[in-house]
C-alpha beads as a LAMMPS data file, in Angstrom:
LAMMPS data file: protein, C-alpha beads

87 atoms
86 bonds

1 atom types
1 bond types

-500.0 500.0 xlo xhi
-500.0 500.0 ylo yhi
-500.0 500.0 zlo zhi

Masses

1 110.0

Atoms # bond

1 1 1 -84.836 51.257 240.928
2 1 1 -87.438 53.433 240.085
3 1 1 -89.742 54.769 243.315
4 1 1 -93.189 54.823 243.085
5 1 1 -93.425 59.144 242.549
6 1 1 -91.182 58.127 239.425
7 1 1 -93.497 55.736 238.351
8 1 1 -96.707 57.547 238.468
9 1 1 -94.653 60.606 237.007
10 1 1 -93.260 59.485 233.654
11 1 1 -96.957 58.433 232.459
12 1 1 -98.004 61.773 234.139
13 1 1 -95.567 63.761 231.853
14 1 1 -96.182 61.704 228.851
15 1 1 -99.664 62.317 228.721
16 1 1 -99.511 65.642 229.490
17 1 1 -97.420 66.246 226.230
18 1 1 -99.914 64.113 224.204
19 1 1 -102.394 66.869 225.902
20 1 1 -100.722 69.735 224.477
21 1 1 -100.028 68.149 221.304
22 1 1 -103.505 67.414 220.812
23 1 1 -104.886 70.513 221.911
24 1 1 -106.856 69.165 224.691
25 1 1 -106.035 71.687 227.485
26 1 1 -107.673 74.862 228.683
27 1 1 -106.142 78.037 228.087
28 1 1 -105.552 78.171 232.265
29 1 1 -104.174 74.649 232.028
30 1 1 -101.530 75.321 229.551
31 1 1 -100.661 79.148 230.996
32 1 1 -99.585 76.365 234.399
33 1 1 -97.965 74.347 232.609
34 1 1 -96.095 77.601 230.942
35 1 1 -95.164 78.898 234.294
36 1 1 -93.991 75.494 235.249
37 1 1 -91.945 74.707 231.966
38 1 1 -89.920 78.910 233.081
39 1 1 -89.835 78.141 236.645
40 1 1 -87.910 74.615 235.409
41 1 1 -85.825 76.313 233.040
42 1 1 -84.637 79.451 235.485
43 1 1 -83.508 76.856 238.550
44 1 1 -81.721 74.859 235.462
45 1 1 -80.071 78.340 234.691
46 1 1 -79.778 79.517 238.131
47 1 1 -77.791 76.202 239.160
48 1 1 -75.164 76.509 236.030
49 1 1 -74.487 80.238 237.047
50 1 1 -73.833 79.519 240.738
51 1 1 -71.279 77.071 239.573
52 1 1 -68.102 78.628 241.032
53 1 1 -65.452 77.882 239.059
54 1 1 -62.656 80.841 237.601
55 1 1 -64.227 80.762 234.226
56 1 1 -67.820 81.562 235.990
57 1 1 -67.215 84.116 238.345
58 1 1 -68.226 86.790 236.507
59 1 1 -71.672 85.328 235.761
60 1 1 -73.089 85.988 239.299
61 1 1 -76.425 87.909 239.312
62 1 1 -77.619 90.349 242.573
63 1 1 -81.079 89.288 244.293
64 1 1 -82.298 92.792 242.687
65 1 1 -80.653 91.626 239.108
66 1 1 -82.354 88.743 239.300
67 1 1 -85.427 89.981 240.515
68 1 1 -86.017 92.238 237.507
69 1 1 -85.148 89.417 235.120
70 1 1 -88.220 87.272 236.483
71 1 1 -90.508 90.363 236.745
72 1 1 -89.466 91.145 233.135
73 1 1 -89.891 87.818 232.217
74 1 1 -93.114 87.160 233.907
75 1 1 -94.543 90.428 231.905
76 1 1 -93.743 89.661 228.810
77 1 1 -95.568 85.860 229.105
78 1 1 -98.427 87.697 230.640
79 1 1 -98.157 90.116 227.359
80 1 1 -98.039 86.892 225.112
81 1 1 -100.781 84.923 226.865
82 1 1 -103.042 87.796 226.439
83 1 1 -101.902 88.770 222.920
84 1 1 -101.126 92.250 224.075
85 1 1 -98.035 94.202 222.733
86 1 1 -95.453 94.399 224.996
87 1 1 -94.382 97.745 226.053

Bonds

1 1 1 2
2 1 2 3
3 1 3 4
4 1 4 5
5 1 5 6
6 1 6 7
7 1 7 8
8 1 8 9
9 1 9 10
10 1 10 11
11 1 11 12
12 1 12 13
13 1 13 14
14 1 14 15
15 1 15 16
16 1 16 17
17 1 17 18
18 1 18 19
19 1 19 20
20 1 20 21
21 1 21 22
22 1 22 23
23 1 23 24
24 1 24 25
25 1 25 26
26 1 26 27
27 1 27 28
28 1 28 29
29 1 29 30
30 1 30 31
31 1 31 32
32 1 32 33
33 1 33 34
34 1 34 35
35 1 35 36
36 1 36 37
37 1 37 38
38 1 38 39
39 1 39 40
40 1 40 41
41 1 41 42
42 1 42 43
43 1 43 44
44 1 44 45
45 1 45 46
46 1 46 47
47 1 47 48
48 1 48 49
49 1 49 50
50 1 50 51
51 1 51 52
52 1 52 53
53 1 53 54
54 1 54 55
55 1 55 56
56 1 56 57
57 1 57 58
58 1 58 59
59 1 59 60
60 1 60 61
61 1 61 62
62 1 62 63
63 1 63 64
64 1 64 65
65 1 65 66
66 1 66 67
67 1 67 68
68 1 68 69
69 1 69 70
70 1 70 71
71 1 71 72
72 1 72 73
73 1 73 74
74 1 74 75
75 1 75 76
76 1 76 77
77 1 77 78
78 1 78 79
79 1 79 80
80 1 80 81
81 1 81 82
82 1 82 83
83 1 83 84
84 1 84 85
85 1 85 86
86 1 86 87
């Protein structure tokens, strides 16, 4: 049974991607929805990597390691966004 969060989410989402499609978002709008769409992605990532298992082990990242990889990351969407060459 779908709660009421879900509910008002899936047409939420759904026009949202009609909104990009279309081109009806701000610049500042879509750079959120961006950061949103990496942030997803990374905890998606993050939860495959921390899965334990033999094979896996060797896939485990420090809290410096991945620190750099979102500052990296984070710098070269800012470079992107603003059309810049990344250096």
């Amino acid at each position: 049974m779908e709660s009421s969060a879900d509910a008002n989410l899936i047409p939420f989402l759904r026009n949202l991607a009609d909104s990009i499609e279309k081109g009806h978002l701000l610049p500042k709008q879509l750079q959120k929805i961006g950061e949103f769409f990496m942030a997803y992605q990374f905890q998606e990532q993050a939860i495959k990597d921390l899965d334990v298992t033999d094979e896996n082990i060797d896939k485990q990242f420090s809290k410096k390691e991945l620190m750099k990889f979102i500052v990296m990351g984070w710098h070269i969407y800012s470079c992107i966004l603003k059309e810049n060459e990344i250096s």
